[in-house]
N, C-alpha and C positions, 0 to 999 in steps of 0.2 A: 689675651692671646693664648693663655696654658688650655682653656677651653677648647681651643680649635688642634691644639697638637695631642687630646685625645683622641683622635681621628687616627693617630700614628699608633694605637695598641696591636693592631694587626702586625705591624711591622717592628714586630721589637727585636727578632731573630736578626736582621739587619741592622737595626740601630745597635744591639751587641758588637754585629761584626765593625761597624764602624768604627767604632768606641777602643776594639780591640788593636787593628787596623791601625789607628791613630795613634794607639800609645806603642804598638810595634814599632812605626816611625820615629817619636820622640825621642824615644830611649837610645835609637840608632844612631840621629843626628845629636847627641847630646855624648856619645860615645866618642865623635869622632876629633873632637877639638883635643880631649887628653890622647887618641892615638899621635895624633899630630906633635903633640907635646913630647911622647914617648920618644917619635921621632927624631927630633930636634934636640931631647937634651942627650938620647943615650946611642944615637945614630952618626946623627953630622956633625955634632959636636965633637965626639971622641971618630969621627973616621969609619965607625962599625956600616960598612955595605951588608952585611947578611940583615942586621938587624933591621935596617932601612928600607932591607925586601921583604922581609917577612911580615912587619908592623905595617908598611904598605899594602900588601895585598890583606892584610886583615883591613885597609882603612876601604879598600876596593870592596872588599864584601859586604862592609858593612852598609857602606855608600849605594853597594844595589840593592842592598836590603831595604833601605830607607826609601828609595825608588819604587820598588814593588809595593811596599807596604803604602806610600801615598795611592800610587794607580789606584791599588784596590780601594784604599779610603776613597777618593774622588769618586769612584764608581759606584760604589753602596753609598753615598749619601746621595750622589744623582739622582739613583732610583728612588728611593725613603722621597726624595723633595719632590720627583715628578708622580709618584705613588698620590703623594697626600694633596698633590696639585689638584688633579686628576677628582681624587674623592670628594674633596673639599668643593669643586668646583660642582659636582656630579649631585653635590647633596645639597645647595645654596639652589642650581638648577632646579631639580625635585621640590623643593621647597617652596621656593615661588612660584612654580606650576599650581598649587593649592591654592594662593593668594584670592583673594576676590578683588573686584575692582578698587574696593575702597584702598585695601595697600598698595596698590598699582599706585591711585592718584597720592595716595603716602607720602610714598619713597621718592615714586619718580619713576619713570622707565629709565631714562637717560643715568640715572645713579644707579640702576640696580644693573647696568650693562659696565659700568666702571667699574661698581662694586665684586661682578662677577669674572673681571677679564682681569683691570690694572692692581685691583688692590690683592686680589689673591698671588698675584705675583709676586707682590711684594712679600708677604708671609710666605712665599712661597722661595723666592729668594732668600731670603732671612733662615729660613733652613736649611736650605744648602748649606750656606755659607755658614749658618749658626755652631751646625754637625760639627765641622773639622775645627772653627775658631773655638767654641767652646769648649773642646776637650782639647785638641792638641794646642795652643795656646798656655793657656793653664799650667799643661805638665811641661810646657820647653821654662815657662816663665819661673815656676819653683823649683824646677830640676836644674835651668840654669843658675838660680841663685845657691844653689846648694853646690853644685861642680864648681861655683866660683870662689867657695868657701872652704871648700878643701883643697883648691889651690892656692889660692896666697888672704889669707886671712884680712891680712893689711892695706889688700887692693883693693877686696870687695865690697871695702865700704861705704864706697861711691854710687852703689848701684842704690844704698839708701836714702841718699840725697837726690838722686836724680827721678826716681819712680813715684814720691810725693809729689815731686812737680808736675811730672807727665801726668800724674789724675788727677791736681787741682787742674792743669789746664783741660783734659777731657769733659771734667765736670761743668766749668766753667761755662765751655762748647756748647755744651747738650744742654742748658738751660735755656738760652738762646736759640736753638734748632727745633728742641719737640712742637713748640706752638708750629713754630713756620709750618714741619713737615705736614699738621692736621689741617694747615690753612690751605697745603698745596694740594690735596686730595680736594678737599671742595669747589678748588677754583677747577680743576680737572675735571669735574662734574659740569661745571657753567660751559666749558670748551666741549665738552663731548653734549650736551644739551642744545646748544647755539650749533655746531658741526648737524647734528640729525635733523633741529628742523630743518635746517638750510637743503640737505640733502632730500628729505622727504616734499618739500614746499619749494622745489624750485621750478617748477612752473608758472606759479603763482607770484612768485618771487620776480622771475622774467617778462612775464605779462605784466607787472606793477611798475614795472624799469627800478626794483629795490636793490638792484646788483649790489650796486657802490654802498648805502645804507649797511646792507646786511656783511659788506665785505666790514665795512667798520665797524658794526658789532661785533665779528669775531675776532677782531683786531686789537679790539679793546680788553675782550674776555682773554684773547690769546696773553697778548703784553700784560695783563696783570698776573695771570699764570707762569710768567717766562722772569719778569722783575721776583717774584717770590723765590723762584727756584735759582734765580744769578744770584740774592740775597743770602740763600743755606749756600749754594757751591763758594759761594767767595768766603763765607764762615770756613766750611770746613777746608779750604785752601789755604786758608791760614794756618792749620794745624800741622800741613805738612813740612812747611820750614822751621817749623819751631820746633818739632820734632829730628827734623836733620840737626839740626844747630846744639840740642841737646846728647843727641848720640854721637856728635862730631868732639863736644866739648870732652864729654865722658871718653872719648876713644884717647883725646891729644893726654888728659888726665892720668889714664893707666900707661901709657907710654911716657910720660913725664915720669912720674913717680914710679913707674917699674925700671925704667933706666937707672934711678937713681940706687934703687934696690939692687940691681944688678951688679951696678957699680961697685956697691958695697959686699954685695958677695951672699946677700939672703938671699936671693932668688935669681930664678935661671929667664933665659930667652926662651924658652918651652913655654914654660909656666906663663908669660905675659903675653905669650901668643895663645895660648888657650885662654886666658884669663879676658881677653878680650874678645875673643868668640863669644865667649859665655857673656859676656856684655852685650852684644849685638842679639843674642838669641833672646836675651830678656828682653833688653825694647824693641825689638821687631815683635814677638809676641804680645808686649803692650798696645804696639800701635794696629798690629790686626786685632787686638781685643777692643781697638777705639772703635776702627774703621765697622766695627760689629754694634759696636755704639750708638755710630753713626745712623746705621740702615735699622735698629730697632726701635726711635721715635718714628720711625715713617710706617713699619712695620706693624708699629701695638696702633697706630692711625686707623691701618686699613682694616686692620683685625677688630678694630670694636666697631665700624663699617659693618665690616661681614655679620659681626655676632650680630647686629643690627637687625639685619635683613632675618637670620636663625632665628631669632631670639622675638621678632612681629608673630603672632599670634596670627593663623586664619581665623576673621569671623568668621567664615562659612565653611563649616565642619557638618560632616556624614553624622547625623544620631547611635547612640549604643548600638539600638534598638528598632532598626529602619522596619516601614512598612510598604508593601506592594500594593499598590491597583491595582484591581479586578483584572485588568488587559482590556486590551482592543475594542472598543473603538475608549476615547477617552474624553471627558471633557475637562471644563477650564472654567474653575467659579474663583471670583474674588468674594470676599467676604468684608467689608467694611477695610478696605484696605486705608493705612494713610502712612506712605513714606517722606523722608527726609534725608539728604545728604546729609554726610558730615560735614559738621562745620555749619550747616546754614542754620541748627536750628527747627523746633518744632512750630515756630513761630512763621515757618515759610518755609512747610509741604510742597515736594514734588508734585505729590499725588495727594488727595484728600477726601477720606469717606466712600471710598471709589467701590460698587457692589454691583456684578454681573453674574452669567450663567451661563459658557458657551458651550450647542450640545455637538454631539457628533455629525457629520455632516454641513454643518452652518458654514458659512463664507461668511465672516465675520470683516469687517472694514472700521479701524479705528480714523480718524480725524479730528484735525484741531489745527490751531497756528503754533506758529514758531515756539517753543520750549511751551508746550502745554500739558506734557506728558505724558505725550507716546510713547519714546523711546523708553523711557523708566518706566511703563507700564509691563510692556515686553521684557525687560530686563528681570524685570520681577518674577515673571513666571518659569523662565531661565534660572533662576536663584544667582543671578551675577552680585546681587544684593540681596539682606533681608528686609523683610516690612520690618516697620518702628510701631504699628495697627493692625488687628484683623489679622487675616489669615486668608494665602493661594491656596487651591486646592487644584488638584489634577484626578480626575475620579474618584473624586471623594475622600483624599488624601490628600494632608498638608505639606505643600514639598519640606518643608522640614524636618518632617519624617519619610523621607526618601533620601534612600543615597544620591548623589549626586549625577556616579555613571548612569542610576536607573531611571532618573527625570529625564535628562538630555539625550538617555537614546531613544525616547519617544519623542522627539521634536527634532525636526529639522527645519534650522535658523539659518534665514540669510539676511546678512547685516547693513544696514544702512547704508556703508562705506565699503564694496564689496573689496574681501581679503582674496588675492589670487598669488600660490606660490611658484618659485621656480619649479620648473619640472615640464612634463607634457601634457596637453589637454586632458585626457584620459585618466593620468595621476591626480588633477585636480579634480575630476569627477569624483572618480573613486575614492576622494577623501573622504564622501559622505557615507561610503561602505567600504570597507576594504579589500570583501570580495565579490564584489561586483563581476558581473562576467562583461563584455564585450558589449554582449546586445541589451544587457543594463541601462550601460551608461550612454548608448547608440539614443535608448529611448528617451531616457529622461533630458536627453541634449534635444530632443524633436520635440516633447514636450513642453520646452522652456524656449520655444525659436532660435535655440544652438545650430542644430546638426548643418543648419545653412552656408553658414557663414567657417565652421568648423573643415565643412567638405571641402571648405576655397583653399584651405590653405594646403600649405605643403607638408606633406607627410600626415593629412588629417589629423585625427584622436591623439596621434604618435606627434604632431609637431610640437618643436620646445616654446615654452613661455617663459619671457625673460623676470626678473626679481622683479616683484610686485606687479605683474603683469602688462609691465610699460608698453609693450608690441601688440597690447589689444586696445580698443576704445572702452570708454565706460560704461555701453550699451553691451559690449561684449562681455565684461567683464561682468557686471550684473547677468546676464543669461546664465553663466558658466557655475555662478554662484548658487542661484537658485536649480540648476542640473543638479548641482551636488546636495543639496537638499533634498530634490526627488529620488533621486537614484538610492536613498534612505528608505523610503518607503513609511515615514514616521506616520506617529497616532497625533499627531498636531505638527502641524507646520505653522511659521513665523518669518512673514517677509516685512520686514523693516525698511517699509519707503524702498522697493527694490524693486520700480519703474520706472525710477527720477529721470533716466537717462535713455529710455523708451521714447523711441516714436511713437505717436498716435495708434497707427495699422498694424504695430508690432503689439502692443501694449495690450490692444481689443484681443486679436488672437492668442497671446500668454495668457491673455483672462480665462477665456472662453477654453482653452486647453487645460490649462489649471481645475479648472470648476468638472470636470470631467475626471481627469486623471485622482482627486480629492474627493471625489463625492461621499466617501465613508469617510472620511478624517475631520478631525476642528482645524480651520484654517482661518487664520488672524492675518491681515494685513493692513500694514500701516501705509498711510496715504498720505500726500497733499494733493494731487490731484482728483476732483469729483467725479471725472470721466471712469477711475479708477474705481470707485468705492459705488455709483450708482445704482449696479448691481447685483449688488451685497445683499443676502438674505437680512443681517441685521447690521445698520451703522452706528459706532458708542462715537459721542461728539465729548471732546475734551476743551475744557477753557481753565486756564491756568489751575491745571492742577486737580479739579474738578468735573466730576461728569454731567453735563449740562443736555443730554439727549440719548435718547439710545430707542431706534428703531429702522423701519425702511428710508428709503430714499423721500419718495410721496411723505411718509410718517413725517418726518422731519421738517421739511419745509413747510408743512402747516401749522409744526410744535416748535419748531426751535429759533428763536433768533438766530443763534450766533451759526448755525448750522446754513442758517438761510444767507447770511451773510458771505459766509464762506464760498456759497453758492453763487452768490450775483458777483463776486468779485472773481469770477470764471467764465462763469457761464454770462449768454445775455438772457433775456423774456422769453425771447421767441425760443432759443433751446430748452429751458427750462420747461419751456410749454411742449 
């Protein structure tokens, strides 16, 4: 956790005033039990009204001193905690923006959204709170035991009997509590994971009739999350009568035996009414120094979370020493590529041995079945992964030695699964360019079978698209995606299966617009439909993993089984023919 509060070095001129601020108040509140005392023995006792006014309004001033002085504490550590919220939060963000897919599939998305929302809160609470318990705390707890020491020697010997027991039982506490609170952040992780699919997957979910199923999956994850957390609250619920019962005993304690003192004529009714303030200020400062206790196993939980997420390396880092491509137009060589997920293993390559050569201009059409590695071929050239084999190149160049920004702003990729944000049509064109004019993004909406369907609506370019683009179809949503692509203008385009949800008459004309609008660029696209790929300068045929063909339409069917295969389980004789 001390890791994460160097983030606070900017802000030390406040954590002074805090510091300051705090001890302004202790001293005040720590002044006021002796004026009270002053009061009482040299006031009301002997009858003195002057003196009763005048120690009074000193207790009045001190009293709004003590007032001011919290305000401002409260407020300078507000800022310092919503400061380092803020940064903390701003640099975990930044951070995983870098990630590559592989610490995506890591962490988790579902964890690294808990990690960045609920667990920084916690440190982030913990600060707040930490600011004013950790210093003013402290100074009421030894300032009280010292103002109780120069009041009646023989009283405050109680408070040494009683403050061993208040930290064995704190300690006691907090053995019991750190596991829980590391257990209750993971199971928060299972609720907010179970919560998104259900959210993202409820279509799928309702079409299955998996309501009730999926309701008792969260039910499950919820109730074991909720029995953890009744688990710590009834722990730490405990703490708080035992802690009454021990300041109750100590109070009846110095009134017992200061009556008896008084009795006797050693000590005054001043003095054991200060004497018990100063009682009260000590274990109230113990018990916020518990309750701070309490919140820093959940606290140091989330923070080694966090440092978790900081502290993951990007594989996929920019070289010292980047180099440029030639420019325009660009092509696309593998070179004996052969990758592998983590985790699976070199024994069982995505990809394997995999070497092509696509030049400018080419309409290039990848194909294969289900997980045969297309999508990880494309990925590859994207650098979302690196090869474990071989070597991509992009004009000649290993994207490895290219920056990152300088690869992808020659490509413009549309994604298997098209991604559509909230905003307007127009905003999501323009995501491809940012300054796109009008008649840009006009075009590249006509060139992708947009502008059609785009004109129907209301407020055209300017109409809203709801979050994740649920108020358009998946035929829309795919056009909108590959607009944004276009309206780039890249030196290689990348459409990943981005027809799936095409009709037939739509699909022929996106082609035939496409191969036009492209005709100087490398253009890659992934298929499973043959109608799609037919007219493809050159088709690369994948079978698990492996490049098992690579030529024309005609080429292929003479050469490739599996290609031919692919074909008759589409096509009949007579089309083929």
């Amino acid at each position: 956790m001390l890791k994460l509060f160097r983030i606070l070095r900017p802000y030390y001129l406040l954590l002074v005033g805090v510091v300051v601020t705090l001890f302004g108040q202790a001293m005040a509140e720590l002044a006021l039990p002796t004026l009270m005392a002053d009061i009482v023995n040299n006031g009301m006792l002997k009858g003195d009204t002057d003196f009763i006014m005048t120690f009074g309004t000193y207790m009045l001033i001190v009293a709004l001193a003590s007032t001011c002085f919290s305000i401002a504490s409260s407020f300078l550590s507000s800022i310092v905690g919503m400061s380092f919220g803020r940064d903390i939060r701003s640099q975990v963000f930044a951070h995983v923006e870098n990630f590559s897919l592989t610490e995506f599939d890591q962490i988790g998305t579902a964890s690294l959204i808990t990690r960045t929302t609920n667990d920084i809160t916690q440190v982030q609470t913990l600060l707040v709170m930490g600011l004013r318990f950790m210093v003013y705390s402290p100074l009421m707890c030894i300032g009280g035991i010292i103002m109780a020491l120069r009041m009646d020697r023989s009283l405050a010997w109680m408070l040494a009997v009683v403050l061993p027991l208040m930290l064995v039982a704190i300690i006691g506490v907090a053995r019991f509590i750190v596991p829980l609170f590391r257990s209750i952040q993971a199971k928060l992780d299972k609720v907010n994971l179970v919560l998104r699919e259900n959210l993202t997957g409820i279509r799928v979910i309702r079409a299955f009739n998996r309501l009730e199923q999926e309701r008792q999956r969260f039910d499950r994850a919820n109730l074991d999350l909720t029995q953890t957390t009744i688990k710590v609250n009834k722990i730490m619920a405990a703490m708080n009568p035992l802690m009454m019962i021990l300041m109750n005993v100590t109070t009846i304690a110095i009134i017992w035996m200061g009556g008896i003192r008084i009795s006797q004529g050693t000590s005054s009714i001043g003095d054991m009414m200060a004497l018990m303030q100063y009682a009260m200020q000590v274990m109230f400062s113990v018990i916020m120094v518990t309750m701070l206790f309490f919140m820093i196993p959940r606290a140091q939980a989330s923070a080694v979370r966090i440092n978790e997420v900081l502290e993951t390396p990007a594989q996929i880092l920019d070289p010292q020493y980047p180099l440029t491509p030639a420019g325009r137009p660009a092509t696309v060589e593998f070179r004996d590529v052969t990758f592998s997920y983590p985790g699976e293993g070199e024994h069982e390559p995505a990809l394997s041995h995999i070497s092509f050569s696509l030049q400018p201009g080419d309409f290039t059409a990848i194909i294969g079945g289900t997980g045969s590695g297309k999508s990880t071929l494309v990925n590859l050239i994207l650098r979302f992964y690196d090869v474990d084999r071989g070597a991509v190149l992009v004009d000649g160049v290993d994207v490895r030695h290219m920056t990152q920004l300088d690869l992808r702003s020659r490509i413009g990729f549309v994604p298997q699964t098209p991604i559509i944000f909230s905003g307007t049509i127009a905003d999501n064109i323009r995501y491809g360019k940012q300054d796109a004019t009008n008649e840009e993004i006009r075009r590249a909406a006509e060139v992708a079978q947009a502008h059609e369907f785009v004109a129907a609506l209301e407020g055209g370019y300017e109409a809203e698209v709801a979050q994740g683009g649920t108020n358009l179809s998946g035929g829309q949503k795919q056009r909108l995606s590959i607009a944004r692509a276009l309206v780039r203008k890249p030196e290689i385009y990348i459409l990943d299966d981005s027809f799936s949800a095409l009709d037939f008459k739509t699909d022929a004309r996106l082609r035939a617009a496409l191969k036009k609008e492209t005709k100087d660029a490398t253009v890659i696209i992934v298929a499973q439909r043959v109608s799609t790929v037919m007219d493809a300068d050159r088709i690369i045929v994948l079978d698990e993993g492996k490049m098992v063909g690579m030529g024309t339409h005609k080429e292929l069917l003479a050469s490739s089984q599996v290609y031919r295969e692919i074909v008759l389980s589409q096509l009949s004789e007579e089309e083929i023919a």
